[in-house]
TIVO-2410 file (N, C-alpha, C; in nm, 3 decimals):
# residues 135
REC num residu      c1      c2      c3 atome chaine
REC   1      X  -1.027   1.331   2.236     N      A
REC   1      X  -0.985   1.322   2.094    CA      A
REC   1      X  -1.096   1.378   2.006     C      A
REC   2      X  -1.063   1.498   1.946     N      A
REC   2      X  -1.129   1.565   1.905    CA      A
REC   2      X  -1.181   1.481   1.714     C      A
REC   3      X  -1.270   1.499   1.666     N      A
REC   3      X  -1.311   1.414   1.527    CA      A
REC   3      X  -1.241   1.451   1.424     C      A
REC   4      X  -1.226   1.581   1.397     N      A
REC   4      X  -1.111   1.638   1.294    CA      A
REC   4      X  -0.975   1.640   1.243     C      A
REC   5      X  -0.946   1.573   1.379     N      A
REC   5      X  -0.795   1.517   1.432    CA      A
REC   5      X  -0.764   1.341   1.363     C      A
REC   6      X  -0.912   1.312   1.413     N      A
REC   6      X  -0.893   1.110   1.370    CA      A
REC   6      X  -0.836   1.067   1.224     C      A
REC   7      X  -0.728   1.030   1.221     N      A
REC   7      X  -0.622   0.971   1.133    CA      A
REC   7      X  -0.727   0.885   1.048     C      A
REC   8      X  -0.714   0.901   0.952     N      A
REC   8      X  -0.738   0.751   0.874    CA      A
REC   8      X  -0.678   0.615   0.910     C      A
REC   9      X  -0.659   0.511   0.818     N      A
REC   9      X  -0.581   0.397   0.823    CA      A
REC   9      X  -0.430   0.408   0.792     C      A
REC  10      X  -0.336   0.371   0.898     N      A
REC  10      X  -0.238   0.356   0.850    CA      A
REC  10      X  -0.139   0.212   0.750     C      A
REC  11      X  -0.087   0.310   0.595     N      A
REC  11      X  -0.046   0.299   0.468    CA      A
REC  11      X   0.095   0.250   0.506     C      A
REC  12      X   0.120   0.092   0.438     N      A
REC  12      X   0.276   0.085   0.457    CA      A
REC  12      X   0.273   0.140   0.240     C      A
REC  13      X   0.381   0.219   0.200     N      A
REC  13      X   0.419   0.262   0.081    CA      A
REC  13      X   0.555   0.186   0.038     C      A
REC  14      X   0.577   0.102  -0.071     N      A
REC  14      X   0.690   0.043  -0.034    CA      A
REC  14      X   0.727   0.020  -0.223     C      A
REC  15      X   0.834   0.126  -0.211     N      A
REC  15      X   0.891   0.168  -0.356    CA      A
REC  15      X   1.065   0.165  -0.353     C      A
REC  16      X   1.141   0.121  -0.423     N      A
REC  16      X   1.270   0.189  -0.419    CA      A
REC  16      X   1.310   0.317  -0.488     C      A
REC  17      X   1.212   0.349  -0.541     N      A
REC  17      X   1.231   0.503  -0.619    CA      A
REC  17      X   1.192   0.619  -0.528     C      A
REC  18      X   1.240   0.702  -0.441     N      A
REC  18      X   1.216   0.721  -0.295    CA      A
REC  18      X   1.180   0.886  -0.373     C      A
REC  19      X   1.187   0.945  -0.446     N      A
REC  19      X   1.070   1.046  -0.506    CA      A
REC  19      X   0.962   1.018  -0.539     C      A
REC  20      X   0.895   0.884  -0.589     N      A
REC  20      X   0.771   0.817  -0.630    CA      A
REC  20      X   0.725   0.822  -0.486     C      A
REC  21      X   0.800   0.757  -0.394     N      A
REC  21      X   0.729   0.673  -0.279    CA      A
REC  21      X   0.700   0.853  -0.160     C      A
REC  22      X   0.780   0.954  -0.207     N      A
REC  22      X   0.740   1.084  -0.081    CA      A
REC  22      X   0.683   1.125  -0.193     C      A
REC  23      X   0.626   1.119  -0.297     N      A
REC  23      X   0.528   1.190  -0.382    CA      A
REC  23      X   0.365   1.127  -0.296     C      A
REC  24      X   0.381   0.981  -0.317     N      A
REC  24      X   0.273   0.942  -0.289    CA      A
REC  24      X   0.224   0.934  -0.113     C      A
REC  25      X   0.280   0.925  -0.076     N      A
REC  25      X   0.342   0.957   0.091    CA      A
REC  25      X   0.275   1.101   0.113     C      A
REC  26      X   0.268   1.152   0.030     N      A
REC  26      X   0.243   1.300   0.057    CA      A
REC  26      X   0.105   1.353   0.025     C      A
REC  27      X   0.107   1.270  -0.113     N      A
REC  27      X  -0.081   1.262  -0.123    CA      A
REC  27      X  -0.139   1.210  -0.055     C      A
REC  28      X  -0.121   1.052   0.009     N      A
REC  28      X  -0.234   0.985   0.103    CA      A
REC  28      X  -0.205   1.087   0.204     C      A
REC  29      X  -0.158   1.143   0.289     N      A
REC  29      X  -0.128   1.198   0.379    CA      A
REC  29      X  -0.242   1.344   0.403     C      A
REC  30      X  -0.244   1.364   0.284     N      A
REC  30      X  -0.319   1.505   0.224    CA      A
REC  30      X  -0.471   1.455   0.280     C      A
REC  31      X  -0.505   1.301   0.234     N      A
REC  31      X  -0.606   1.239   0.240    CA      A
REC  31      X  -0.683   1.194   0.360     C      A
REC  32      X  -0.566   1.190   0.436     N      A
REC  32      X  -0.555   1.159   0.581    CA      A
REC  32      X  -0.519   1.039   0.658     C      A
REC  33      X  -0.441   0.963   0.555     N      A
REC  33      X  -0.382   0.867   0.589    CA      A
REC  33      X  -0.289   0.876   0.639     C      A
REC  34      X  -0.204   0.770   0.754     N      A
REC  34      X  -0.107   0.781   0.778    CA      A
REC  34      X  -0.009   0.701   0.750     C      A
REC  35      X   0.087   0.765   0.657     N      A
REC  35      X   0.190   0.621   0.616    CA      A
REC  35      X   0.302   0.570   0.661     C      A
REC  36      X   0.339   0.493   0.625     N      A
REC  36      X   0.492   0.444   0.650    CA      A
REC  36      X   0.566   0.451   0.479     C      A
REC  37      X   0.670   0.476   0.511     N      A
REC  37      X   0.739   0.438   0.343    CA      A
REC  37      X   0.893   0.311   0.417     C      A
REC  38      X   0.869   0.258   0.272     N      A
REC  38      X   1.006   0.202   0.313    CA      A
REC  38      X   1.041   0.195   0.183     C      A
REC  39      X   1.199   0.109   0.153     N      A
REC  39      X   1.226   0.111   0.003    CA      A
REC  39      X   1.271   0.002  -0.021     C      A
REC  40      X   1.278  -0.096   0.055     N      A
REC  40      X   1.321  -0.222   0.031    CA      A
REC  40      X   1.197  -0.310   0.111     C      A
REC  41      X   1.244  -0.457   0.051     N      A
REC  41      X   1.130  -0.559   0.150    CA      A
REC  41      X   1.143  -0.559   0.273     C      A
REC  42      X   1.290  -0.549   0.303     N      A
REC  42      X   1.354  -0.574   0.451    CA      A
REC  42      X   1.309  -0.485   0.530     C      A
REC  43      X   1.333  -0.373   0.456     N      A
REC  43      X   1.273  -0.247   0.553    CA      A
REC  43      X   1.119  -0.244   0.558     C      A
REC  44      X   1.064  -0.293   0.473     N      A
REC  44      X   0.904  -0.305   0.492    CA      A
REC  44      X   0.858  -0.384   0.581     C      A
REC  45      X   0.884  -0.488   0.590     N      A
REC  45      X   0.873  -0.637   0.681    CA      A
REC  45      X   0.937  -0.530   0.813     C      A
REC  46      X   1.014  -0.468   0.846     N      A
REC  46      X   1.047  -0.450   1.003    CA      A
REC  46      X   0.964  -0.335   1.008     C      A
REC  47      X   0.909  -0.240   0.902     N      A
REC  47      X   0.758  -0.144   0.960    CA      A
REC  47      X   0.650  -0.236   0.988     C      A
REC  48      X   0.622  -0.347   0.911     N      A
REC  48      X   0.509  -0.441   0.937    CA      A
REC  48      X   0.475  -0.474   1.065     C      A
REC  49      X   0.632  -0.526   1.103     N      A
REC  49      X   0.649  -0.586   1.234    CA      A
REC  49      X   0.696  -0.442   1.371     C      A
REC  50      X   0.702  -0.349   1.291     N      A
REC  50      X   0.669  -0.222   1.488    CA      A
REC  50      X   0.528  -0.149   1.471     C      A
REC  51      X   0.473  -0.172   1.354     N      A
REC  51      X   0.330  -0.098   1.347    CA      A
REC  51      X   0.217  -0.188   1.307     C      A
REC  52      X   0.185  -0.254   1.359     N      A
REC  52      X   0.062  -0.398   1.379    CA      A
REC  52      X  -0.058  -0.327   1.318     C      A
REC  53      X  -0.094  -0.216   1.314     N      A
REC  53      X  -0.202  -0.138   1.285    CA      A
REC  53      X  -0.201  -0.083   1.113     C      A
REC  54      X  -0.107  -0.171   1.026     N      A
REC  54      X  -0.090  -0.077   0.900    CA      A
REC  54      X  -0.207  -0.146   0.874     C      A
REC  55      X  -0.309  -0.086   0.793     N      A
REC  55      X  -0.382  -0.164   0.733    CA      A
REC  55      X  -0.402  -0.219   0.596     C      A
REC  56      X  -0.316  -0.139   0.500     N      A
REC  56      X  -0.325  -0.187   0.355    CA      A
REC  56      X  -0.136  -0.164   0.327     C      A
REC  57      X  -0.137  -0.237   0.202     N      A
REC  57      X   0.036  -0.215   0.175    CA      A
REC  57      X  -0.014  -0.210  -0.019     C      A
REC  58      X   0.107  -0.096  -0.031     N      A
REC  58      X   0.111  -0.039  -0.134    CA      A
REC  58      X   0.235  -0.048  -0.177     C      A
REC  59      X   0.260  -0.196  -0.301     N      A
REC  59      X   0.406  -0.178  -0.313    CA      A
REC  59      X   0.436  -0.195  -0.479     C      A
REC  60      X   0.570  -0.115  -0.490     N      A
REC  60      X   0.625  -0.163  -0.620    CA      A
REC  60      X   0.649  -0.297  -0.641     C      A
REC  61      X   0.654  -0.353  -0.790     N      A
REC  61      X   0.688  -0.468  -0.835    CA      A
REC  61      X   0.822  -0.526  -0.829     C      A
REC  62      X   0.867  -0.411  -0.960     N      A
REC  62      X   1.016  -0.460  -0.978    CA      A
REC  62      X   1.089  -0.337  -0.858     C      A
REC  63      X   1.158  -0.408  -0.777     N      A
REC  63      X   1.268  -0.334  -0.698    CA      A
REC  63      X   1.420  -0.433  -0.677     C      A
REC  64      X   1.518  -0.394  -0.708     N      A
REC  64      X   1.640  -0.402  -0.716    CA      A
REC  64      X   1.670  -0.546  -0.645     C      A
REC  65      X   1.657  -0.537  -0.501     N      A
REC  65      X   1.672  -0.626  -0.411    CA      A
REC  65      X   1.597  -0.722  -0.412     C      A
REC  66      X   1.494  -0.751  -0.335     N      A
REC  66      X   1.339  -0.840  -0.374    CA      A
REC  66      X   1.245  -0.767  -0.454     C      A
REC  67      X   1.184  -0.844  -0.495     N      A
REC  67      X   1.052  -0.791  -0.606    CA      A
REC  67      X   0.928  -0.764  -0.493     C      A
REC  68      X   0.816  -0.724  -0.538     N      A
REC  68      X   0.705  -0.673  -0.453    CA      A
REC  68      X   0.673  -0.781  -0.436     C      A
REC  69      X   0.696  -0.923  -0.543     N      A
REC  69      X   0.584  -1.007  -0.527    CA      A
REC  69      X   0.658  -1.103  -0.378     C      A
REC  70      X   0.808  -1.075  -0.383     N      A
REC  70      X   0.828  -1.179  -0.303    CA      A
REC  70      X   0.787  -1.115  -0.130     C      A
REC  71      X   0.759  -0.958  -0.105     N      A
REC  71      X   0.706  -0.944  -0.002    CA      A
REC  71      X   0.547  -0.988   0.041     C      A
REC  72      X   0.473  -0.961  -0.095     N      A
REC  72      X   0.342  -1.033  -0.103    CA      A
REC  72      X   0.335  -1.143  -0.005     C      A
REC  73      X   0.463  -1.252  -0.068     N      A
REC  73      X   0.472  -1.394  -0.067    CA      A
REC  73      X   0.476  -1.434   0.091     C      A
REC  74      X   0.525  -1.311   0.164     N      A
REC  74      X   0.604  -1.323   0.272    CA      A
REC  74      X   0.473  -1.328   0.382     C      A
REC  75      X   0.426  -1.194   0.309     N      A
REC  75      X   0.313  -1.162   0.404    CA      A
REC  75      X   0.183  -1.283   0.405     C      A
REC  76      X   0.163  -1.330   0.271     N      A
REC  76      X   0.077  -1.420   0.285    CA      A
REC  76      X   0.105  -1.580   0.362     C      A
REC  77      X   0.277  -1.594   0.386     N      A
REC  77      X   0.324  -1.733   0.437    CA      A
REC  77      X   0.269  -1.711   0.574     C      A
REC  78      X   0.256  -1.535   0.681     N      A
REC  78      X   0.288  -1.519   0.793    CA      A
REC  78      X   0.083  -1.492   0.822     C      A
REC  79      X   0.093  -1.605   0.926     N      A
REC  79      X  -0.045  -1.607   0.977    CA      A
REC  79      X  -0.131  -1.468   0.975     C      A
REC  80      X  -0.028  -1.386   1.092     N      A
REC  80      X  -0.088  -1.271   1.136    CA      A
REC  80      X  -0.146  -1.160   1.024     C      A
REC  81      X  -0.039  -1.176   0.922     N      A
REC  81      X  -0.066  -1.093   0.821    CA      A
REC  81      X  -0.107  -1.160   0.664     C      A
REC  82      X  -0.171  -1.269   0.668     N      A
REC  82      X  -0.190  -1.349   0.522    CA      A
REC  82      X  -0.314  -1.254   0.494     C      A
REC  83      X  -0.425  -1.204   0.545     N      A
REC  83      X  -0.509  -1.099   0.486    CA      A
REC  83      X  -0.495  -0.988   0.467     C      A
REC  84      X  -0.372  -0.884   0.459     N      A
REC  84      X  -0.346  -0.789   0.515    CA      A
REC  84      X  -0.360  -0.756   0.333     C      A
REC  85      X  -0.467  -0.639   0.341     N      A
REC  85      X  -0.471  -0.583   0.163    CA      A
REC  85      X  -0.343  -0.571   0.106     C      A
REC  86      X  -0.300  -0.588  -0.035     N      A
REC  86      X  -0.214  -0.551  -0.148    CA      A
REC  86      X  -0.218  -0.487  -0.234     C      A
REC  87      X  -0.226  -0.358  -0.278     N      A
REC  87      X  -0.220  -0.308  -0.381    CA      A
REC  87      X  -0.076  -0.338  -0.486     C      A
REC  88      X  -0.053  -0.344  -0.588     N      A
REC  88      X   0.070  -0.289  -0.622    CA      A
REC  88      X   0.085  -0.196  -0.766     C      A
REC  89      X   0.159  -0.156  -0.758     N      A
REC  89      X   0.211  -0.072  -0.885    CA      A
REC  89      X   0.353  -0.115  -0.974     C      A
REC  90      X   0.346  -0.123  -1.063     N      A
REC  90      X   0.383  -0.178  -1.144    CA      A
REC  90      X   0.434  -0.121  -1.281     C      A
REC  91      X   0.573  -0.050  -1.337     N      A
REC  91      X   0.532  -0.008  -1.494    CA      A
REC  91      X   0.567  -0.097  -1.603     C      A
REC  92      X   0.576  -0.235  -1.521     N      A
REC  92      X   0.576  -0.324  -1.613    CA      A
REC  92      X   0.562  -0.441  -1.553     C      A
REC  93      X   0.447  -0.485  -1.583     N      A
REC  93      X   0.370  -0.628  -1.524    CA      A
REC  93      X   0.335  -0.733  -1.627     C      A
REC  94      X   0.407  -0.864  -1.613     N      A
REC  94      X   0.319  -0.922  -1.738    CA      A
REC  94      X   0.287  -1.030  -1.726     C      A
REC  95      X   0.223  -1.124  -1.794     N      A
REC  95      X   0.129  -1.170  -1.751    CA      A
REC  95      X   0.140  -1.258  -1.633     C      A
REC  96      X   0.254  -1.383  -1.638     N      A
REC  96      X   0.306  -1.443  -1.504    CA      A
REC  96      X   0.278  -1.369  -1.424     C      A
REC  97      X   0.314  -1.269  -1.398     N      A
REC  97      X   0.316  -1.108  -1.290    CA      A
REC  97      X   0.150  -1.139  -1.224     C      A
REC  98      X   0.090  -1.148  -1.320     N      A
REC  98      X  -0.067  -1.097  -1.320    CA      A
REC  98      X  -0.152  -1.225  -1.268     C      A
REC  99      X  -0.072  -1.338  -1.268     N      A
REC  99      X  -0.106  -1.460  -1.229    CA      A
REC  99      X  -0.104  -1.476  -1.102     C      A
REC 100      X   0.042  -1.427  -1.068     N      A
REC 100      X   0.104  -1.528  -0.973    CA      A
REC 100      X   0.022  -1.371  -0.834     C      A
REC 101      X  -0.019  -1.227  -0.865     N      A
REC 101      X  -0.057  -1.185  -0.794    CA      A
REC 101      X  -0.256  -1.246  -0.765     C      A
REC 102      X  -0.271  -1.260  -0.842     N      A
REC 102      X  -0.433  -1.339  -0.861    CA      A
REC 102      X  -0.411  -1.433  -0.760     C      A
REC 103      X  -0.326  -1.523  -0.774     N      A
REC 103      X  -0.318  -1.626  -0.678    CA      A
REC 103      X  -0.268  -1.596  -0.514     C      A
REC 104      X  -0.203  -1.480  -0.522     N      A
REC 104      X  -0.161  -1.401  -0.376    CA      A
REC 104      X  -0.252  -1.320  -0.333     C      A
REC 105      X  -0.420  -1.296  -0.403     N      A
REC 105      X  -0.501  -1.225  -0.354    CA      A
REC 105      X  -0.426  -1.111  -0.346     C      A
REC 106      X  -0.381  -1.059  -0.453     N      A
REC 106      X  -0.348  -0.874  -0.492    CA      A
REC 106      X  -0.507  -0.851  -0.512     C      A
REC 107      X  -0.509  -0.704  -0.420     N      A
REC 107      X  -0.653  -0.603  -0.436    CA      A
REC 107      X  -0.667  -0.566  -0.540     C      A
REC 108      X  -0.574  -0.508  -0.604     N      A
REC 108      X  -0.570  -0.408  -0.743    CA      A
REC 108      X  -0.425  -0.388  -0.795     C      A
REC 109      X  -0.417  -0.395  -0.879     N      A
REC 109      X  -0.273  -0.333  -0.997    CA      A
REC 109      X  -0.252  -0.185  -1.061     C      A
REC 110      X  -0.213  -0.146  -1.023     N      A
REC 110      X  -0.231   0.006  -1.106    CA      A
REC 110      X  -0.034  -0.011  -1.169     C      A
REC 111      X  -0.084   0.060  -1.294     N      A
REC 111      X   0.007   0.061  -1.391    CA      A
REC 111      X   0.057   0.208  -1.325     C      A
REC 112      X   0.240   0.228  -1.330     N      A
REC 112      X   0.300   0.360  -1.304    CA      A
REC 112      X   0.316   0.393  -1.457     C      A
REC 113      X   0.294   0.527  -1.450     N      A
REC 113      X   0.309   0.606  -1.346    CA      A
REC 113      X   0.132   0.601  -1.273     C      A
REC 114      X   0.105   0.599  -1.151     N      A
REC 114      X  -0.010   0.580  -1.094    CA      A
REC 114      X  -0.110   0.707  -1.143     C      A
REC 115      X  -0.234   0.652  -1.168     N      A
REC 115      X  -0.334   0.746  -1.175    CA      A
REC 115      X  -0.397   0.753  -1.039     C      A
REC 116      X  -0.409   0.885  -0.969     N      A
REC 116      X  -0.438   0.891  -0.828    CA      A
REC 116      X  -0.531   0.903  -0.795     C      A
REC 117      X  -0.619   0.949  -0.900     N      A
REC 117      X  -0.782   0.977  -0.901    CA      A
REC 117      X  -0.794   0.812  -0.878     C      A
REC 118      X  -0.817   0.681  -0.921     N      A
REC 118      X  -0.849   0.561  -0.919    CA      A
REC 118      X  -0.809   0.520  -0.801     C      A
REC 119      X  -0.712   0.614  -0.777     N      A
REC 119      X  -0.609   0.496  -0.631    CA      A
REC 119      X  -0.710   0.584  -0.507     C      A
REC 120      X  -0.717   0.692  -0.495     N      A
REC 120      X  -0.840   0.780  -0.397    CA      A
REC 120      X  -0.923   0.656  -0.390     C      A
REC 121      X  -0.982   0.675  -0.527     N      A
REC 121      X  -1.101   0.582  -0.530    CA      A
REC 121      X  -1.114   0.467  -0.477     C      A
REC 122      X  -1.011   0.345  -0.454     N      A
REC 122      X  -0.981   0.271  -0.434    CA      A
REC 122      X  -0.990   0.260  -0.282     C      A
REC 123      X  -0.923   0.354  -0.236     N      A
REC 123      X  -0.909   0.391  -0.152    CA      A
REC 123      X  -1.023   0.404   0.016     C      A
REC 124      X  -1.101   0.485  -0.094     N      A
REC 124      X  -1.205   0.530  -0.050    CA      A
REC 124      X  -1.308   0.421   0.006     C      A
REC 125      X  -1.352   0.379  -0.095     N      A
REC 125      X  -1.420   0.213  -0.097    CA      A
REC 125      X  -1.380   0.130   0.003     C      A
REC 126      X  -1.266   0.073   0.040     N      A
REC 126      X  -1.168   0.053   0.135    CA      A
REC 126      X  -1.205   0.077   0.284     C      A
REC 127      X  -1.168   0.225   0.289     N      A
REC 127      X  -1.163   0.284   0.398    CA      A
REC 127      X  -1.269   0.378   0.391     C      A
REC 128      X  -1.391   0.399   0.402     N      A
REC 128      X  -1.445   0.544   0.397    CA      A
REC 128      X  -1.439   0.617   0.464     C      A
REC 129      X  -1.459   0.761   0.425     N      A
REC 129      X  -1.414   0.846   0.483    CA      A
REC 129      X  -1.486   0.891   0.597     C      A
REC 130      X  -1.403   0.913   0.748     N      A
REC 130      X  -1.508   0.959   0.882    CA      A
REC 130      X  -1.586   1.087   0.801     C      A
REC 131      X  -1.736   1.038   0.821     N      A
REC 131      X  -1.837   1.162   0.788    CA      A
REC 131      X  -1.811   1.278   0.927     C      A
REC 132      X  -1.812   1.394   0.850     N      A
REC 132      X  -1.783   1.488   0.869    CA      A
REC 132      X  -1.921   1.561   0.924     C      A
REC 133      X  -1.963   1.615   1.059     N      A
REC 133      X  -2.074   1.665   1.055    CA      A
REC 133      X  -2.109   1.770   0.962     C      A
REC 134      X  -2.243   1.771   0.911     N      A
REC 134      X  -2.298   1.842   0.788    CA      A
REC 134      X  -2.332   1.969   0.835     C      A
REC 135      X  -2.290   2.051   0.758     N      A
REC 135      X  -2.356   2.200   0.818    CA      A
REC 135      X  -2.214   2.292   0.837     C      A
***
């Protein structure tokens, strides 16, 4: 296994707006992450559960079916995954919102439409990046 090849961490992305979610799908990817997308909780929870190795989850708030927070909720009830990072995105969060993720140990909030420079950043910190031999 060659070094240039080595994947980053794999990204569960979990939006129901499924142009937001292959926009961003497409940037971490650029980055060298490897993601999963899903668009509902249901479908997120069964990537959770065939890829043991996601390491951070990146989800919308408000979605149609369940809200982001109630997958949060899910992940933090379930042993295996109660530490498993949270980002979420949000274009409208308020304050309850902002509470009840404080208390679910959310990593960070980014307001949509996402600024991607911060979310890299975020990112980065996180996961750093395999150094690259110099020269």
């Amino acid at each position: 296994m060659n070094a240039s090849s080595s994947p980053r961490q794999q990204l569960l992305l979990v939006d129901d707006e499924e142009d937001a979610l292959l926009e961003l799908a497409e940037l971490l990817e650029g980055e060298g992450f490897t993601c999963h997308t899903a668009t509902s909780v249901k479908l997120a929870l069964h990537l959770l559960t065939r890829h043991p190795d996601i390491a951070l989850v990146i989800t919308d708030l408000r979605m149609p079916e369940e809200s982001g927070m109630s997958l949060i909720r899910l992940l933090r009830e379930h042993t295996s995954r109660e530490h498993l990072p949270v980002i979420v995105m949000s274009g409208h969060a308020d304050m309850e919102d902002v509470s009840d993720m404080l208390r679910l140990q959310v990593l960070d909030l980014f307001r949509k439409p996402i600024y991607h420079v911060r979310l890299l950043e975020t990112l980065d910190t996180l996961f750093p990046k395999p150094l690259v031999g110099a020269g």
